[in-house]
Structure formats: C-alpha cells, structure tokens
C-alpha positions in Angstrom: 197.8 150.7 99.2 199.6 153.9 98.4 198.2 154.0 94.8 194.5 153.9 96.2 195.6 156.6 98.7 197.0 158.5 95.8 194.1 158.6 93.8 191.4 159.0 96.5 193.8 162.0 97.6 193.7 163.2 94.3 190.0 162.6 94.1 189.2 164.6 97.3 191.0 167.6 96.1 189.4 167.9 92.4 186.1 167.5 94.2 187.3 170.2 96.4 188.6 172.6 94.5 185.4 172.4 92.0 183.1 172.8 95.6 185.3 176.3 95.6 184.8 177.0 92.2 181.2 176.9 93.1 181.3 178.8 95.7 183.4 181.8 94.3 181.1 182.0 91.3 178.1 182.1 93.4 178.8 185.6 94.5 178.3 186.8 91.4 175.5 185.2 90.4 173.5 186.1 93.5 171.6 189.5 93.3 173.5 192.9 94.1 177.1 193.4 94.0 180.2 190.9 94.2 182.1 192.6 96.4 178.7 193.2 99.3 178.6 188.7 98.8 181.9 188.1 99.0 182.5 190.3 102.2 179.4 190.2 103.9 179.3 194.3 104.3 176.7 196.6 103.0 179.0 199.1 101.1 177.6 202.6 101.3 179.8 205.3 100.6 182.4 205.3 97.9 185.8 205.5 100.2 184.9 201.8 101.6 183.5 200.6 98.0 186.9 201.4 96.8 189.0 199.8 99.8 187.3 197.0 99.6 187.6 196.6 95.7 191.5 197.1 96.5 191.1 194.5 99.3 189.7 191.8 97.3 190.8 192.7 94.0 187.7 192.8 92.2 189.5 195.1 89.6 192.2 192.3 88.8 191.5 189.2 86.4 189.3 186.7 87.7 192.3 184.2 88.0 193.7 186.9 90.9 190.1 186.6 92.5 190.4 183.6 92.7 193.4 182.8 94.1 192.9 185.5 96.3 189.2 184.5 97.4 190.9 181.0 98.5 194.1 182.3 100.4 190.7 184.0 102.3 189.3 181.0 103.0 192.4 179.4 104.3 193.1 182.3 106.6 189.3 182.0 107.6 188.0 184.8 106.6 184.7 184.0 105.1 183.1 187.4 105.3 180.3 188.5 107.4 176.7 187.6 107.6 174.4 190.2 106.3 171.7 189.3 109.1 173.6 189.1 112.5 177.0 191.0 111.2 179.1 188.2 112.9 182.1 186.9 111.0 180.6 183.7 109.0 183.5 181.2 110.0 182.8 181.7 114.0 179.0 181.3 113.0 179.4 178.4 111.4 181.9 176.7 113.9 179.4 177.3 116.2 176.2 175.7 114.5 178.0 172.7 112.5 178.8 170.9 115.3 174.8 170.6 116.6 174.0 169.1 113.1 176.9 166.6 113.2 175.8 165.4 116.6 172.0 165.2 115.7 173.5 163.1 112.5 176.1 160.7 114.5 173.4 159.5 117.3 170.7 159.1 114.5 173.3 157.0 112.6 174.5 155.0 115.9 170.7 154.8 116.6 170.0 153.3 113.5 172.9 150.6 113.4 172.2 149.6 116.9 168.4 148.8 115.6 168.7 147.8 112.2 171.5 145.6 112.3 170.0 142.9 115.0 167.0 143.6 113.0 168.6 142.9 109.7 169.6 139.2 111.1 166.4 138.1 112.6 164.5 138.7 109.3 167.1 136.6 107.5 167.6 134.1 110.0 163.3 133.6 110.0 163.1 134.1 105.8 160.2 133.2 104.5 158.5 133.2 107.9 156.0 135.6 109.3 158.7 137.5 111.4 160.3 138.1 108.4 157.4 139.5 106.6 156.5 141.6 109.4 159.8 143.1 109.6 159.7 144.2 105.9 156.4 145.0 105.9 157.5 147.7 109.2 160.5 149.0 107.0 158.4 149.5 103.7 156.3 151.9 106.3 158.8 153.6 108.0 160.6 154.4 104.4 157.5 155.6 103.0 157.2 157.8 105.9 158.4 161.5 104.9 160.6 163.0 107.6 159.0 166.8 108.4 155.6 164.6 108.7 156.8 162.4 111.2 158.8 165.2 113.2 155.7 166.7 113.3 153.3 163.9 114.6 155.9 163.2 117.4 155.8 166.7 118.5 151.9 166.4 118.3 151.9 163.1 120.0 154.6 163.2 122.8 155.2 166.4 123.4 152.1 168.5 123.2 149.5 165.6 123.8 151.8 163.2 126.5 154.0 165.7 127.7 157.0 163.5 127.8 160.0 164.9 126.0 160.2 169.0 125.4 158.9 170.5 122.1 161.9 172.4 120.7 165.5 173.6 121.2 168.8 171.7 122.5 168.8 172.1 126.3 166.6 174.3 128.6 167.1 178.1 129.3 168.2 177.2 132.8 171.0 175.6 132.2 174.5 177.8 130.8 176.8 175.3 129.6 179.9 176.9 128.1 180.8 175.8 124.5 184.1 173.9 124.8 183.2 171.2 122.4 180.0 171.9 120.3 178.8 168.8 121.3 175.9 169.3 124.2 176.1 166.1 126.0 180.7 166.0 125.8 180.3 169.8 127.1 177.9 169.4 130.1 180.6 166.3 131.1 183.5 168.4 130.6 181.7 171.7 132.2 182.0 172.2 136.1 178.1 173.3 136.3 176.7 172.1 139.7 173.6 170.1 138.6 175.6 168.5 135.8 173.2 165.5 135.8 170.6 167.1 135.7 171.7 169.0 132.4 172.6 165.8 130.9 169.5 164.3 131.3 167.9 167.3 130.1 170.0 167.4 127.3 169.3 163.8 126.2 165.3 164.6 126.4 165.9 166.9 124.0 167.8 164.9 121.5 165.2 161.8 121.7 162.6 162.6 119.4 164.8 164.4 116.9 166.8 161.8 116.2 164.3 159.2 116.1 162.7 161.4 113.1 165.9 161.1 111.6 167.1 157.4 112.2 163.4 155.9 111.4 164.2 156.0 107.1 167.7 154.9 107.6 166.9 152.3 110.3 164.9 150.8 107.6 167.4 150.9 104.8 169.6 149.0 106.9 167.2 146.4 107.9 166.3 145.3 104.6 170.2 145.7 103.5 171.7 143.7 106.2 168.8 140.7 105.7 169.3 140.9 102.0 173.6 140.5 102.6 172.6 138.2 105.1 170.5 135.4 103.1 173.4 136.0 99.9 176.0 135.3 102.7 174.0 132.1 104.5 173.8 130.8 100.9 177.4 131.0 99.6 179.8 128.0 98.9 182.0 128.5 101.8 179.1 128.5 104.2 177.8 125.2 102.6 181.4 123.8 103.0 181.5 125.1 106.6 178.1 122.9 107.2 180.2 119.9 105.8 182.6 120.1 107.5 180.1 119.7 110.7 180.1 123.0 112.2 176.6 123.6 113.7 174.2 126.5 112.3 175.4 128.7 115.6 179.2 128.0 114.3 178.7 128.7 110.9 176.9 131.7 111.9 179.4 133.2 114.6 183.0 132.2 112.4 181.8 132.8 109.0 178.1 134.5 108.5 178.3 137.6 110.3 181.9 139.0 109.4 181.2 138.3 106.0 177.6 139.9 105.8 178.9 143.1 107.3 181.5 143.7 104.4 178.7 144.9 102.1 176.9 147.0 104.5 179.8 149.1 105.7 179.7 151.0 102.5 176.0 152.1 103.4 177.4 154.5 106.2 178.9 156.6 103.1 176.0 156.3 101.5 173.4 157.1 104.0 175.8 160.5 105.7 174.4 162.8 103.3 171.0 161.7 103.7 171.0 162.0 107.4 172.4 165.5 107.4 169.7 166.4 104.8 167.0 165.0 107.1 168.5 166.7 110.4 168.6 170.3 108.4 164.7 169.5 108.2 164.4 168.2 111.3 166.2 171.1 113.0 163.9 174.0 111.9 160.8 171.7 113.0 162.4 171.7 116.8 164.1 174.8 116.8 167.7 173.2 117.1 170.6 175.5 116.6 172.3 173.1 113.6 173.5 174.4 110.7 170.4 173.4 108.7 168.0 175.7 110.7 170.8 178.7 110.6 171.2 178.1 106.5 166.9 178.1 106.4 167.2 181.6 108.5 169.6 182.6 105.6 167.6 182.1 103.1 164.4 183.7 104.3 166.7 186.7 105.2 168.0 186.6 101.9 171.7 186.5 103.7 173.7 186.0 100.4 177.4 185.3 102.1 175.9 183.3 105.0 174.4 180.8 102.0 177.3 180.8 100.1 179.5 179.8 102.7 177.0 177.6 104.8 176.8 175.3 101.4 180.4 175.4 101.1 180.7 174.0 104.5 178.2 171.8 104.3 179.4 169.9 101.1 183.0 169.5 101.9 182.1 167.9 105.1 180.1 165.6 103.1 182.3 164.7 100.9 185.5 164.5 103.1 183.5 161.8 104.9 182.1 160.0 102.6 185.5 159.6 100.5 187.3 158.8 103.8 185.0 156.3 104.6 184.7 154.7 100.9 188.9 154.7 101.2 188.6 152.7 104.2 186.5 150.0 103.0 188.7 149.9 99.7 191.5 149.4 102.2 190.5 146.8 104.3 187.8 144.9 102.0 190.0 142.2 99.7 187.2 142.1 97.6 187.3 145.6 96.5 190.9 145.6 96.1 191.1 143.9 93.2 190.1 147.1 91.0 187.5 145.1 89.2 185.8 147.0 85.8 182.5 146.9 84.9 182.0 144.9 81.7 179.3 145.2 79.1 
C-alpha cells in the first residue's frame, strides 16, 4: 500500500508541476508583454513598468521566474483580470464551485439511472428490453450536448414554461456565498422563504444537468450491462449455481459486488468529460461556472484570466481523477497485483 501511495504521490506532483510549467510559459506566448499576463495590469507609464519588472523579476534568469511565479501562486496571488480588474484567485473561488456542483449532480444523476439500467439490460440479454435499452443509449450518445441544451430550452422552457430558461437562482432571492454550492447555502442561510429558494434553486439545476448526465448515463448503461453479462458468466458464479443458490442468491452475494469493480474506474474516466460538457452547457443557460467565466475570457481576450482559469481547471481534474484511480488500486485485489501488459 505505501509503494502505490508513493508513486501515485509522485505521479500527482510531476503532472503538477508540468500543469505549471504550462501555465508560466503561457504568458509569454500570449500577445503583448509578460509582465501585463502574468500580473493582470495594463502597465502605462514607465515608474510601474519598472516596479513591477523588480516585483516579478522579469530581469532575472527564467529559473528565478519561475520559482518566483510559483511562490505567487502558493501565496494566491494569481494576478488580476484584465476585464473586471478583480484579483483572479477570488474570481475563480467564486465561479469553480458552480461548475463542480453542475458536474457532481449530473454524475449522481447519471449513476442513479444508468446503473439499475445497466442490470435490467443484462439480466433480459438477448431480449427486446435489452435491445431497446441499447438502442436508447446509442441515441442519447450520438446526441451532441449544446444541441440538446438547446432543444430543452426550446421545448420546456420557452414552449411549456416549466423550468426557467437561464441563470442559477432568481433575482429575488440574495443568498449569501458561504459555500459555493446554491442548494448547501440556501440550507445554511437564515433567508425567510428558504424553501421557496430551494425549490427555485433546484428548477434551475434540472435541465442543465440533464443535458449533461444524458451521454454519460448512456456510457454507464452499456458498461454496467456489458460487466454485468462477463460477471453472470464467470466460473465462480457457475459454482455458486452448483452449489444450489437460486438466481436471486447468486445475484445479491456474488453478481452485483463483483460487476461494480470494473465500473468504478469509469467515475475517473467520465470527470473530465462532465466538466467539459457543463463549461458548454453553462454559457447555453447563463450559469455563473467557471466554464461560462473562461468563454467571457476569451471573447474579451483576458490573457491572465485564461491562463489561470486553465490552470485551475486542469489540476482539479487531475487531482480527482488520480485520487480516484488510487482508490480503486487500493481497494480492488485485482489491480493490486501490478500486472504488465505483454505482447
């Protein structure tokens, strides 16, 4: 156990350290100076050219920007945005959170659907339930995300009226920020028509998520029947059935824990994917995520604000997906044995 902690710990911080690489090059390759990327401010006159040349030691070897340029980032000082002239690492604090919750309930939503749906089509295989659920998933896959976010929008929103067109939560509700998290603030937050906001609130989340969850709800349907029928079919279930457990048995002590072993890595898998669809989704509804403030950057052509947005963006990604990737290592037998690949 400590040597796969060791080397997924090792693992984490190469990644990271060549994600700040990135980063720290990126301000010079953008257009205009270093020093206006790197800080954020629009250097005018020569006295503030100069102190801020001193301050980030754009003079010194690139090795000394560096190490200063990361000593920055530690003390969260990530410059300032070129459009808004707010300091980056509040602005970001502030978005982040939106797109991680649009992410998390599309993910929960699309477990809570795929997996009992992942079952039934194995448990009916070869029948027309089955084929209809496949058939279902091969459409919903083939749908593309920004088209279906807009058809909802045209269908329930503008069409039905049933669930609001854009944003997080309507203008007449002021919930403070404690969280990030809409739905955990407006529980946390001592507003007088708190239910009200909450149910408000979770209008507003329905139909983006469901624009997210639909391609990865159908990933993990046809995953979880395909580890389901390999499972159903393996020696130890065949033993099970002669040793005279009945099919409910077999399925309950033996077919379901070991069918969801190979589908836990999917959540890895799938993370970056849902936070790519929710930065589309987001400027479709207008939701204040981190995808929607990084499209604003880059129409406003706000060099820092994409530099660090990116930054942020990746090392979430990866910090989850190698935590969760650890986990399984840890706690799947299977995948402890550090088998190679052989030609």
């Amino acid at each position: 156990m400590g040597r796969i902690l060791l080397r997924y710990t090792n693992l984490v911080l190469v990644t990271l350290f060549i994600l700040s690489l990135l980063s720290f090059i990126l301000a010079y390759l953008f257009p205009g100076q270093a020093i206006e990327n790197l800080t954020g401010l629009r250097l005018d006159n020569l006295t503030t050219l100069q102190s801020s040349q001193i301050q980030y030691r754009v003079t010194d070897s690139i090795f000394a920007q560096y190490k200063h340029y990361m000593s920055e980032l530690f003390a969260g000082n990530w410059g300032v945005s070129f459009s808004s002239g707010l300091q980056l690492y509040d602005e970001i604090g502030d978005y982040l959170p939106a797109s991680i919750e649009l992410s998390f309930y599309a993910l929960f939503l699309s477990f809570a659907i795929g997996l009992p749906l992942g079952f039934l089509a194995a448990l009916r295989h070869h029948k027309l339930t089955d084929y209809s659920l496949l058939s279902v998933s091969l459409l919903g896959y083939s749908l593309p995300v920004f088209w279906l976010a807009l058809i909802m929008i045209l269908v329930f929103s503008l069409q039905l009226g049933w669930f609001p067109l854009s944003g997080r939560i309507s203008l007449i509700f002021e919930i403070p920020s404690i969280t990030g998290f809409i739905l955990i603030d407006i529980l946390l937050s001592d507003i007088v028509d708190k239910h009200t906001a909450f149910m408000d609130a979770c209008r507003h989340l329905i139909l983006p998520t469901l624009s997210i969850a639909v391609v990865t709800t159908t990933l993990i349907l046809r995953i979880t029947r395909r580890s389901v029928i390999e499972t159903l079919n393996s020696e130890f279930i065949l033993a099970a059935y002669a040793r005279g457990l009945t099919p409910r048995q077999v399925l309950m002590r033996h077919g379901i824990r070991n069918a969801l072993i190979p589908i836990l890595p999917l959540l890895a898998m799938q993370f970056p994917t849902l936070l790519t669809n929710a930065m589309i989704v987001e400027s479709i509804f207008s939701w204040p995520g981190i995808g929607n403030w990084l499209i604003q950057a880059i129409y406003q052509q706000d060099y820092p604000a994409i530099r660090a947005g990116m930054l942020a963006v990746s090392v979430l990604v990866v910090i989850f997906t190698m935590s969760i990737d650890m986990t399984i290592r840890l706690t799947d037998p299977r995948r402890r044995r550090g088998k190679r690949a052989a030609i």
